[in-house]
TIMI-2910 file (N, C-alpha, C, CB; in pm, 1 decimal, decimal comma, always signed):
<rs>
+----------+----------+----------+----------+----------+----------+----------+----------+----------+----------+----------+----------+------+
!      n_x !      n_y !      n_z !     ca_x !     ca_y !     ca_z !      c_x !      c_y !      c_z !     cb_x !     cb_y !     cb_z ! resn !
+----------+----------+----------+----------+----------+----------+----------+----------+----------+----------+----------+----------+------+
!  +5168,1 !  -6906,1 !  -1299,9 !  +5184,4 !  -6812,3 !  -1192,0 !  +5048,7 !  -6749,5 !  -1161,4 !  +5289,8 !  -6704,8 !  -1227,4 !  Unk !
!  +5014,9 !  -6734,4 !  -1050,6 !  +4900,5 !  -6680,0 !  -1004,3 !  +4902,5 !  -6543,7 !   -959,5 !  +4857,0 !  -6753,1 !   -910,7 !  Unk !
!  +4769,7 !  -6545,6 !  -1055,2 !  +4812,7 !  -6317,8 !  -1039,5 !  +4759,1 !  -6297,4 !   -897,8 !  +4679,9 !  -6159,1 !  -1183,3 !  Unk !
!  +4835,8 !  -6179,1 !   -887,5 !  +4836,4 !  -6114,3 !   -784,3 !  +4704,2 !  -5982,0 !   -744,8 !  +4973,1 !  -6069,5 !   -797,3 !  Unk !
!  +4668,3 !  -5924,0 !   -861,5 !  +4537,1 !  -5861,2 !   -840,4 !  +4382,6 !  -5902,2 !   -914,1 !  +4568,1 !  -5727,9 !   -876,4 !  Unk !
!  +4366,9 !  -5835,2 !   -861,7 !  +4190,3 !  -5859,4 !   -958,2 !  +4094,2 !  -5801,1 !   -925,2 !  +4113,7 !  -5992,8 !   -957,4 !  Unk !
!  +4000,3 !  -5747,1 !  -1024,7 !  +3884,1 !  -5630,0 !  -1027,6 !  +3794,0 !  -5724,6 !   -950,2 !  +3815,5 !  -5566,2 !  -1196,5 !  Unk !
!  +3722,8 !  -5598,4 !   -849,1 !  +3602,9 !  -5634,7 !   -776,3 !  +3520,6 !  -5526,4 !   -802,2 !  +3619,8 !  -5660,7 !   -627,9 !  Unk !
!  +3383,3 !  -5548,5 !   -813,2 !  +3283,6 !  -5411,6 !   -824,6 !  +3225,1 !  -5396,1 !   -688,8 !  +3149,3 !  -5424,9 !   -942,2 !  Unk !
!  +3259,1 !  -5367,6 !   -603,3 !  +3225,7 !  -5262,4 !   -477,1 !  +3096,9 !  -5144,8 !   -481,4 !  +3365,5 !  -5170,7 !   -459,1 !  Unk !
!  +2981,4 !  -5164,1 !   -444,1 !  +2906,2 !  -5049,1 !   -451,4 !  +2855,9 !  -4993,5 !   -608,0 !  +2993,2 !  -4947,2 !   -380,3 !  Unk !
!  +2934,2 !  -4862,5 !   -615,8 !  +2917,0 !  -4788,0 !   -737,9 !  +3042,7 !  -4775,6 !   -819,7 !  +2866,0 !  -4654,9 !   -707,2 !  Unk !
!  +3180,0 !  -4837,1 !   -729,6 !  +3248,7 !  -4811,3 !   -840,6 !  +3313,1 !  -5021,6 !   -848,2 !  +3390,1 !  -4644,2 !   -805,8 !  Unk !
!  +3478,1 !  -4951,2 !   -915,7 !  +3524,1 !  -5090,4 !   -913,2 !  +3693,1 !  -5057,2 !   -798,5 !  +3552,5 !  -5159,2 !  -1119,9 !  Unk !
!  +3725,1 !  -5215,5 !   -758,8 !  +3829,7 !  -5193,2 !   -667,9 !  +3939,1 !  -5307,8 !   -757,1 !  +3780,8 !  -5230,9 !   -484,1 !  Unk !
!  +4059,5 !  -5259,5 !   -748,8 !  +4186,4 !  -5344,8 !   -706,4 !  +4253,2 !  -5441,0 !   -629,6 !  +4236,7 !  -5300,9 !   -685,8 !  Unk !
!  +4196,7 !  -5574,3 !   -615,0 !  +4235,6 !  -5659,9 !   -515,6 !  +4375,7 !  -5706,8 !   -476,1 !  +4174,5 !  -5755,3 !   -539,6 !  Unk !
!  +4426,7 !  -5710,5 !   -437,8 !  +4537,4 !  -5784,5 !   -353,9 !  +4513,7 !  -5939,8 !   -335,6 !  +4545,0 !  -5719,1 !   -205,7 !  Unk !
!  +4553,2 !  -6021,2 !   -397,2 !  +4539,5 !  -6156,9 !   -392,6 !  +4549,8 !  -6193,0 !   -227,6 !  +4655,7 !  -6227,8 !   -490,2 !  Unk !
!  +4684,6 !  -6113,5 !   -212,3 !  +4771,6 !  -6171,7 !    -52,2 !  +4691,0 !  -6124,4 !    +59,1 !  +4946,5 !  -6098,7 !    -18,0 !  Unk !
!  +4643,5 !  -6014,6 !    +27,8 !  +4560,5 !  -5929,5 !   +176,5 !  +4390,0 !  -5948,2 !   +135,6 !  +4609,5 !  -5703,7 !   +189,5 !  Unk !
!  +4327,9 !  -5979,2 !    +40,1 !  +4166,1 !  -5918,5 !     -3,0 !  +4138,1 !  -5836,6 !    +70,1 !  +4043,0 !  -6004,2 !     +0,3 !  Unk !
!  +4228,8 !  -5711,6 !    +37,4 !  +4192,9 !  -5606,4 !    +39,7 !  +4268,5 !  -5527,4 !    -65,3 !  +4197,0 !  -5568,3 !   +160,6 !  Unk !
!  +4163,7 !  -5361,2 !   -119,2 !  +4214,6 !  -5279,8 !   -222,4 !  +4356,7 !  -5237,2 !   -228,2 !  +4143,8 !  -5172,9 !   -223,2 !  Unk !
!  +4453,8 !  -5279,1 !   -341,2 !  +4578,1 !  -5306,3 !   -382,5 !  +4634,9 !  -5168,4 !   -317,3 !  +4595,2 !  -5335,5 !   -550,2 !  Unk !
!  +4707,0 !  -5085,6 !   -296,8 !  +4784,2 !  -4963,0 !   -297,7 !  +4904,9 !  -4923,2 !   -388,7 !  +4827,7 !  -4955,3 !   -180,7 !  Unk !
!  +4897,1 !  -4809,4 !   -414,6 !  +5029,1 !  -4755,9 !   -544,3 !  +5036,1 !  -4651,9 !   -422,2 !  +4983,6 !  -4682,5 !   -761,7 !  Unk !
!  +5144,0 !  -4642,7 !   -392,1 !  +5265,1 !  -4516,3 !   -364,6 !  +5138,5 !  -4511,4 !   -251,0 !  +5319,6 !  -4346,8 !   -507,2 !  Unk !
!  +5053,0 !  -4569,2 !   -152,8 !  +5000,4 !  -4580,8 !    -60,1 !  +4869,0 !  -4500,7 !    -30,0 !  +5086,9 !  -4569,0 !     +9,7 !  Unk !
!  +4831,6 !  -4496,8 !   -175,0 !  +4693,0 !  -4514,6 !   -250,6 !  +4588,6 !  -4608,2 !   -262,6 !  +4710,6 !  -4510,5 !   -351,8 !  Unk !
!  +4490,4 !  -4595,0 !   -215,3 !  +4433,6 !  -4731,3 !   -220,1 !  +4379,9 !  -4669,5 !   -346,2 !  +4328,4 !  -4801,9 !    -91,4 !  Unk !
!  +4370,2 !  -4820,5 !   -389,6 !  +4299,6 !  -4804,9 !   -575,1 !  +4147,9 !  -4895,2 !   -569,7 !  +4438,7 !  -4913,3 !   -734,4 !  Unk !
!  +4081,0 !  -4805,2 !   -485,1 !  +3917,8 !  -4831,5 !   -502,1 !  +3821,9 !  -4728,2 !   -534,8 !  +3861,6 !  -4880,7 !   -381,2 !  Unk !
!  +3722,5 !  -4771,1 !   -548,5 !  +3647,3 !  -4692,6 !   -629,4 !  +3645,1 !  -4543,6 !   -759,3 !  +3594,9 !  -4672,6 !   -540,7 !  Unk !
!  +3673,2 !  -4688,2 !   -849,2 !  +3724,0 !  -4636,3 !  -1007,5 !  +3618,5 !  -4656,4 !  -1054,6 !  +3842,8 !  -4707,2 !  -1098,0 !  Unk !
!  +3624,3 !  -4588,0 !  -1173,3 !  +3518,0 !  -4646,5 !  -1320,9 !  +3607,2 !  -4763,8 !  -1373,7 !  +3492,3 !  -4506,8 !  -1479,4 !  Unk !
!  +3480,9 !  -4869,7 !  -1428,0 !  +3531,0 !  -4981,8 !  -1492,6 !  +3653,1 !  -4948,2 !  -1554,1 !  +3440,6 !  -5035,6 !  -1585,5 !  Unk !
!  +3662,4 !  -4852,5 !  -1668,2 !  +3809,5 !  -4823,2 !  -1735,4 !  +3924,0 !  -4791,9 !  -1670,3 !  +3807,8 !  -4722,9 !  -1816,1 !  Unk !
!  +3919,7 !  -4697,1 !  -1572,9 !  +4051,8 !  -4675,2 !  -1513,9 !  +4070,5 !  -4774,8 !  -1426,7 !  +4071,4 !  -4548,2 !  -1448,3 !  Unk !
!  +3998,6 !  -4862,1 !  -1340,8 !  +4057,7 !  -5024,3 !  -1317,2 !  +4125,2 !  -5088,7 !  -1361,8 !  +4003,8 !  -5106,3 !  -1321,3 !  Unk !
!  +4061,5 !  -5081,5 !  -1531,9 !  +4156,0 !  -5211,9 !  -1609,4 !  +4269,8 !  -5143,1 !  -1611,2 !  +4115,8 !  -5272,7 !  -1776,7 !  Unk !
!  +4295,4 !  -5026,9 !  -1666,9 !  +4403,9 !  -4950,4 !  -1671,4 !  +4496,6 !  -4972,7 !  -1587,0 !  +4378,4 !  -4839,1 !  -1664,0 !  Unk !
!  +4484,7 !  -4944,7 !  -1443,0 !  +4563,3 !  -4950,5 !  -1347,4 !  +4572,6 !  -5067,2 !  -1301,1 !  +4539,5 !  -4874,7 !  -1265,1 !  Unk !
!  +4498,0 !  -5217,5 !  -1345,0 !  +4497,7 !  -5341,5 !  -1335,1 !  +4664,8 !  -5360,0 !  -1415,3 !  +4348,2 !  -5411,4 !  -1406,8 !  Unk !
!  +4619,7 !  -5312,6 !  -1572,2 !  +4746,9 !  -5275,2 !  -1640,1 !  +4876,9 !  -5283,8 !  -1582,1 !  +4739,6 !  -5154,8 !  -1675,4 !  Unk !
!  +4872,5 !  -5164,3 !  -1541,7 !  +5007,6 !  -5091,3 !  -1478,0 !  +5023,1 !  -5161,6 !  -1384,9 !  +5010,2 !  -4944,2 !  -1430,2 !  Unk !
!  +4984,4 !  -5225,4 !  -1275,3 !  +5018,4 !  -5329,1 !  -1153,3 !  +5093,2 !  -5447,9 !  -1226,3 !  +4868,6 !  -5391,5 !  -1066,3 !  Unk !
!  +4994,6 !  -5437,1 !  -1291,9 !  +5044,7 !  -5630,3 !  -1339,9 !  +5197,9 !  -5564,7 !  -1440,5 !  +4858,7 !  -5762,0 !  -1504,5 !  Unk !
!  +5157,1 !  -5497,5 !  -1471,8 !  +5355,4 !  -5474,3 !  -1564,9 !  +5470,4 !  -5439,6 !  -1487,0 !  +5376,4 !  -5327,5 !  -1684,5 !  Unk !
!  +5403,3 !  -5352,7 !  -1406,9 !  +5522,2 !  -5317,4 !  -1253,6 !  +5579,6 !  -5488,3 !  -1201,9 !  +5395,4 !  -5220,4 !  -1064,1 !  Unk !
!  +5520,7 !  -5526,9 !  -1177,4 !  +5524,2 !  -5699,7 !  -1114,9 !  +5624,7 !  -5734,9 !  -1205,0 !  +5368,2 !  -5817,1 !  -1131,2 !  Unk !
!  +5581,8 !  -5769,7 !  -1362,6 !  +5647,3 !  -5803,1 !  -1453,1 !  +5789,6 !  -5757,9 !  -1414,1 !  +5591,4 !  -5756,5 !  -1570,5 !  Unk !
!  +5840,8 !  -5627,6 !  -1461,1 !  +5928,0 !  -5584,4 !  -1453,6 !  +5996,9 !  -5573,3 !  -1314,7 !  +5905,9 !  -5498,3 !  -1512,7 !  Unk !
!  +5918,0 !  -5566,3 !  -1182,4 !  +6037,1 !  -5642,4 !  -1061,2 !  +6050,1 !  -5764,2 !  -1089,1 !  +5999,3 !  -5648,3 !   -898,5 !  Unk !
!  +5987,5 !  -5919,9 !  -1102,1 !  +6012,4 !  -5996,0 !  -1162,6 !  +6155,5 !  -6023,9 !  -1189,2 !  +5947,3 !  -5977,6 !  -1241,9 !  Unk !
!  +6148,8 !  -5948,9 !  -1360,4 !  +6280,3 !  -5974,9 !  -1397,2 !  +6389,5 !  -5911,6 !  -1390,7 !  +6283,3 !  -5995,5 !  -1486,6 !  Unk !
!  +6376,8 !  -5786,3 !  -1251,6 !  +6501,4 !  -5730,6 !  -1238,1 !  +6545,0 !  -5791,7 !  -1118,9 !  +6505,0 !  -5582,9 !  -1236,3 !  Unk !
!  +6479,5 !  -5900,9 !  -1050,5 !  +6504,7 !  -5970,3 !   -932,2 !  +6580,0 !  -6116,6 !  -1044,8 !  +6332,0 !  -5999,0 !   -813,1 !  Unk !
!  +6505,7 !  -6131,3 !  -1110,1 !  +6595,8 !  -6254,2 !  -1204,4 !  +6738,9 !  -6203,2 !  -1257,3 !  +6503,7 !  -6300,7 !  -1358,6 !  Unk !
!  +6752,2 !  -6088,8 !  -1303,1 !  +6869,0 !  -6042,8 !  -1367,5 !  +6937,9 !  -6006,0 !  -1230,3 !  +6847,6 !  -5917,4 !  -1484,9 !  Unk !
!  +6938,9 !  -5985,4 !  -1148,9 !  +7012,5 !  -5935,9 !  -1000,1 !  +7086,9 !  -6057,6 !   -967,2 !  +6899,1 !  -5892,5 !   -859,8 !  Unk !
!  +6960,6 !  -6204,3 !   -966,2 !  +7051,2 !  -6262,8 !   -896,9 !  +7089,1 !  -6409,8 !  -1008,9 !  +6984,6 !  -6291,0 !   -732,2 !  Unk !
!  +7131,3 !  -6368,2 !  -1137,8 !  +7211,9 !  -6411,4 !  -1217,7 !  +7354,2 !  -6371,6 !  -1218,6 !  +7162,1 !  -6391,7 !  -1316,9 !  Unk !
!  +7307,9 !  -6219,6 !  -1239,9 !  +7444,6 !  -6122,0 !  -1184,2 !  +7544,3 !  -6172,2 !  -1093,1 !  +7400,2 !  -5999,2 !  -1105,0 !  Unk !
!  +7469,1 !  -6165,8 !  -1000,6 !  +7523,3 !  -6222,9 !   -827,1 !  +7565,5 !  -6361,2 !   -857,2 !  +7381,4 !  -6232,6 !   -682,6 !  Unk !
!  +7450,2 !  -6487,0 !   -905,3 !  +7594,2 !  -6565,9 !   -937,6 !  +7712,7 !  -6585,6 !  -1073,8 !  +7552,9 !  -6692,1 !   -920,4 !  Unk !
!  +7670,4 !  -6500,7 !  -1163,3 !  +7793,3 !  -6510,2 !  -1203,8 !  +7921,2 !  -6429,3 !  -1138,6 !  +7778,5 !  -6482,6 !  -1327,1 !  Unk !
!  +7862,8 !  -6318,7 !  -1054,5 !  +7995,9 !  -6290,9 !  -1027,6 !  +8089,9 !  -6360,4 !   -876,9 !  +7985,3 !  -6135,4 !  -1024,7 !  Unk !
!  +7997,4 !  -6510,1 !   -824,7 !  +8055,4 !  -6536,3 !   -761,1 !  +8145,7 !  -6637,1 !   -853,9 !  +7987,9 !  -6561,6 !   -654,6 !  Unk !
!  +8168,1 !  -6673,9 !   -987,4 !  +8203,4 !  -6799,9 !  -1030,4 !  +8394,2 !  -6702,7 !  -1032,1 !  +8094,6 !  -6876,7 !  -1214,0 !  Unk !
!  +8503,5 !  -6818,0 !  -1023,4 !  +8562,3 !  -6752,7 !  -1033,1 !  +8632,5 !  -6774,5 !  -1207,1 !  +8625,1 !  -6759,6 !   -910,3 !  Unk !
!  +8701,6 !  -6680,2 !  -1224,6 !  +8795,7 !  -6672,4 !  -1331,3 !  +8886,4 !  -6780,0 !  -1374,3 !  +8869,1 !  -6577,0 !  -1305,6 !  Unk !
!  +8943,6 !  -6836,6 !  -1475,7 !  +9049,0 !  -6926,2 !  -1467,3 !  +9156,8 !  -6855,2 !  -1559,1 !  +9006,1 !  -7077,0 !  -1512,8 !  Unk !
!  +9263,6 !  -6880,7 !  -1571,7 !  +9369,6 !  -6849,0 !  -1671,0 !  +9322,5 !  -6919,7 !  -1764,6 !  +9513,5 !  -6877,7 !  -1641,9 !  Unk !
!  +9345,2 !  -6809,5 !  -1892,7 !  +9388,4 !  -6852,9 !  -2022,7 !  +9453,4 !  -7010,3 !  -2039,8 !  +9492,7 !  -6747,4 !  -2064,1 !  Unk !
!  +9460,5 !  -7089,7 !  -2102,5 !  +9585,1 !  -7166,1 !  -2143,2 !  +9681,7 !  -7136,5 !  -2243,0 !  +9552,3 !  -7275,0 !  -2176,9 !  Unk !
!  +9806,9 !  -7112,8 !  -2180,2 !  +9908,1 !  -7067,2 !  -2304,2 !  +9923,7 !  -7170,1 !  -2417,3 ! +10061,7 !  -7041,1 !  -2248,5 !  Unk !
!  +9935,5 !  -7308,7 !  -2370,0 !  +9962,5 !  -7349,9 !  -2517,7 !  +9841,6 !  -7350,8 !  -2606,7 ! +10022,5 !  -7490,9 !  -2524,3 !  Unk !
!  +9737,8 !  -7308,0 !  -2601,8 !  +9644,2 !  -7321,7 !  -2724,5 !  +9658,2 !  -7162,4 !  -2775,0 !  +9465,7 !  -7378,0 !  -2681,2 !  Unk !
!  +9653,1 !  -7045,4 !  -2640,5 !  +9714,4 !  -6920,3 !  -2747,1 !  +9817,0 !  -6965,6 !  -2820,0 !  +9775,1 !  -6787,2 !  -2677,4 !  Unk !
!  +9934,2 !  -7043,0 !  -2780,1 ! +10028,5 !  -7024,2 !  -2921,0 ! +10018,5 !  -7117,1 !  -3047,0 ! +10177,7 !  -7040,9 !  -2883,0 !  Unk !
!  +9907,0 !  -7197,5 !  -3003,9 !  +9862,1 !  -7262,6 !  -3141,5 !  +9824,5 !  -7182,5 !  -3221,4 !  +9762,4 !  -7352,0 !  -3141,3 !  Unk !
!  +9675,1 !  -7124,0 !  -3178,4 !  +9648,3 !  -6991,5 !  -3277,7 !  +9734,0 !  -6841,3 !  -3293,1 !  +9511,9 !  -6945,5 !  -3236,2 !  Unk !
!  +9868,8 !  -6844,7 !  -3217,3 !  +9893,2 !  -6743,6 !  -3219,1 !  +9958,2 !  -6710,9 !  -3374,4 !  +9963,2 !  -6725,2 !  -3102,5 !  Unk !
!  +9979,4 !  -6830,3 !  -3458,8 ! +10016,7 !  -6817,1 !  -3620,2 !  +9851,7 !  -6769,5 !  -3698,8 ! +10088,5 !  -7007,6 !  -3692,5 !  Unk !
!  +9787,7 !  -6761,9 !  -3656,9 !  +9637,9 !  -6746,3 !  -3715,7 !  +9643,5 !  -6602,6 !  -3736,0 !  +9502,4 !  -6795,5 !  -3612,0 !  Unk !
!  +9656,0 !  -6521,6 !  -3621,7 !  +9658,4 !  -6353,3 !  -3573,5 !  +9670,0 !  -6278,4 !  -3712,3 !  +9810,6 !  -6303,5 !  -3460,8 !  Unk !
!  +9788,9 !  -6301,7 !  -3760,2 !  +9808,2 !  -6192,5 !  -3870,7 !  +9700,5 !  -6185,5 !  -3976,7 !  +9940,2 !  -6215,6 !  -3945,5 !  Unk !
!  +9683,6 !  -6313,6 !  -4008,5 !  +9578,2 !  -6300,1 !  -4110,3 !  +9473,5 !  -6238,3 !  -4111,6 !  +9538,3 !  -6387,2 !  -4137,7 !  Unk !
!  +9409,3 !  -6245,7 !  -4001,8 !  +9287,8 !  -6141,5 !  -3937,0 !  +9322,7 !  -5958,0 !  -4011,3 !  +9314,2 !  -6142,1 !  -3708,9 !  Unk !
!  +9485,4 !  -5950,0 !  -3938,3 !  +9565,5 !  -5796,5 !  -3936,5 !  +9548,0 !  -5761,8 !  -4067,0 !  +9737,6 !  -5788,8 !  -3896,7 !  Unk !
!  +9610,2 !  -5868,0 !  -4118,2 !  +9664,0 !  -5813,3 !  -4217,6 !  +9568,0 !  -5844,8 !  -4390,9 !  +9820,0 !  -5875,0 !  -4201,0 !  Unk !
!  +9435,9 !  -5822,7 !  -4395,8 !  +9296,9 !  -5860,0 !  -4464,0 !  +9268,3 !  -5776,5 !  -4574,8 !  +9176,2 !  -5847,9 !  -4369,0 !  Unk !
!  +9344,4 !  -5725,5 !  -4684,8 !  +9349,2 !  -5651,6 !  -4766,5 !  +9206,1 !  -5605,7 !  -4850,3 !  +9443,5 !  -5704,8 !  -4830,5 !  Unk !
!  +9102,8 !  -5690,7 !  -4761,0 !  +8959,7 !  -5644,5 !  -4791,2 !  +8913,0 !  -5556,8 !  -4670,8 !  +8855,8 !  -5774,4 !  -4813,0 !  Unk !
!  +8975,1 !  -5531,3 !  -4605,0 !  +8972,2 !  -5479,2 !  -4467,7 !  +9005,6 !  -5290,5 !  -4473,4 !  +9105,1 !  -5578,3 !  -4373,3 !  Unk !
!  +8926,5 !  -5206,1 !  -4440,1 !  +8998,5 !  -5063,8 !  -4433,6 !  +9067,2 !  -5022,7 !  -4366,9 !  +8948,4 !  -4979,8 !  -4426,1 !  Unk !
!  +9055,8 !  -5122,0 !  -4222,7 !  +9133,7 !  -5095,9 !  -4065,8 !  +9266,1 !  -5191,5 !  -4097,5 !  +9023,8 !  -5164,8 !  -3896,0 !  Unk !
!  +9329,2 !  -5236,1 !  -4180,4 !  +9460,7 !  -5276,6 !  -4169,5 !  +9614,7 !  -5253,4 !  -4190,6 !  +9448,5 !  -5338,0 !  -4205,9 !  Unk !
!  +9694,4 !  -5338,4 !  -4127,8 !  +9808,5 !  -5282,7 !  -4099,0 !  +9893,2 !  -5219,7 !  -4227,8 !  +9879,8 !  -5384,9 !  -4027,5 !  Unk !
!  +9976,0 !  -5133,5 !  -4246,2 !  +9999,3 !  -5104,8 !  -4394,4 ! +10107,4 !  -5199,3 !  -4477,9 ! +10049,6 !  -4955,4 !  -4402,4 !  Unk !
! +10128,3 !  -5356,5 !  -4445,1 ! +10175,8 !  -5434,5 !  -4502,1 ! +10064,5 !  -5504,9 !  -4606,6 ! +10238,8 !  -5506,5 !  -4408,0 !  Unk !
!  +9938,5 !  -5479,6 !  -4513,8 !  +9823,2 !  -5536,2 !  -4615,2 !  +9820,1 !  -5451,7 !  -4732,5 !  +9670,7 !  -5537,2 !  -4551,6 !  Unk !
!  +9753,8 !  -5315,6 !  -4728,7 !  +9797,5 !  -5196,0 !  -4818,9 !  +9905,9 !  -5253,5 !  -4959,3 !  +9891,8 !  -5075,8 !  -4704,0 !  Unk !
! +10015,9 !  -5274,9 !  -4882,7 ! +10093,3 !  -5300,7 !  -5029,5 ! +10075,7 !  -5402,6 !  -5060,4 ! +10229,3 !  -5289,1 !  -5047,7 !  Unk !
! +10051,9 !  -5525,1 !  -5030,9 ! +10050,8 !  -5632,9 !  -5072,8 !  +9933,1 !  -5678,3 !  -5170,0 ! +10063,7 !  -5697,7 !  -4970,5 !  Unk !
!  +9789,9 !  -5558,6 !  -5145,5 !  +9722,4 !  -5593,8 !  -5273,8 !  +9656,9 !  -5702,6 !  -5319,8 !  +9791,5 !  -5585,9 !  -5351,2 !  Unk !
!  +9676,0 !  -5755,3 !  -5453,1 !  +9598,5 !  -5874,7 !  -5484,5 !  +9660,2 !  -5998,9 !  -5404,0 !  +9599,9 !  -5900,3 !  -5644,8 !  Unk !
!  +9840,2 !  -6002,3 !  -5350,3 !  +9829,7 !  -6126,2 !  -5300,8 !  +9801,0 !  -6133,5 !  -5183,9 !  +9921,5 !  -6191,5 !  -5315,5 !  Unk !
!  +9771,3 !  -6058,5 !  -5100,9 !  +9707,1 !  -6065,6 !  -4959,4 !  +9560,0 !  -6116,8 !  -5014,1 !  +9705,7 !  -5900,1 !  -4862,6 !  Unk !
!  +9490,1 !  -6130,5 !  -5133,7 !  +9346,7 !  -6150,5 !  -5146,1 !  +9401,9 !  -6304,2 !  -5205,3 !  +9239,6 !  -6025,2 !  -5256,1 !  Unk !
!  +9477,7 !  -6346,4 !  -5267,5 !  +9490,8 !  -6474,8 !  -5335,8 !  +9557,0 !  -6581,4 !  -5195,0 !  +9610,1 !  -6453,0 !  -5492,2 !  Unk !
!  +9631,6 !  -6522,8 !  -5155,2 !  +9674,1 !  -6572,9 !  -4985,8 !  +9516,1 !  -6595,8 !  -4917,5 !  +9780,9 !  -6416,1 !  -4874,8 !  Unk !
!  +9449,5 !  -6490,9 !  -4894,2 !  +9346,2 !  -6535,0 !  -4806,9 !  +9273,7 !  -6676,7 !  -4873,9 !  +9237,3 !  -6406,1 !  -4787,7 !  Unk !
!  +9206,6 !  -6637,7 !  -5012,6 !  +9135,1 !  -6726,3 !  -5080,6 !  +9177,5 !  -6846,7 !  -5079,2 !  +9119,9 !  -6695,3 !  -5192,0 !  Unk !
+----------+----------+----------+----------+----------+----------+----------+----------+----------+----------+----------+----------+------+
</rs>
């Protein structure tokens, strides 16, 4: 990808180029010329990360956009009721603190069942 700005030394100080216009870049409709070498790179910096970050909020926008044109499909019922004999075991996990209170009593054979 080809950057979009780049330091020029102008006179006495340094400028911000604009690849698209060759002319000094603008922030918030600022022209960014005549800096000291350091606050150039600096604000060379900050241009080039701003970019970055529209970039990839223009990539994440229009991922967004198509996933939310894809549409939905139904579930298939007969494979829920294949696994639907699986379910309890999950529930009912006597190594588990969140379970139902059949696990609770059941103790070591809810652990010899799982194993």
């Amino acid at each position: 990808m080809a950057e979009e700005y780049r330091l020029r030394m102008e006179g006495s100080g340094w400028s911000i180029i604009d690849q698209a216009t060759h002319e000094p870049a603008r922030l918030d409709g600022v022209p960014l010329a005549a800096m000291e070498a350091e606050e150039a790179k600096h604000l060379l910096a900050i241009l080039r990360s701003i970019d970055r970050v529209r970039t990839a909020s223009r990539r994440l926008a229009s991922a967004n956009r198509k996933r939310s044109d894809t549409t939905q499909t139904e579930a298939n019922r007969q494979i829920d009721a294949n696994f639907e004999a699986l379910r309890p075991f999950k529930a009912y996990c006597a190594r588990c603190d969140s379970c139902a209170r059949p696990c609770k009593q059941a103790g070591a054979e809810a652990d010899e069942a799982i194993a």
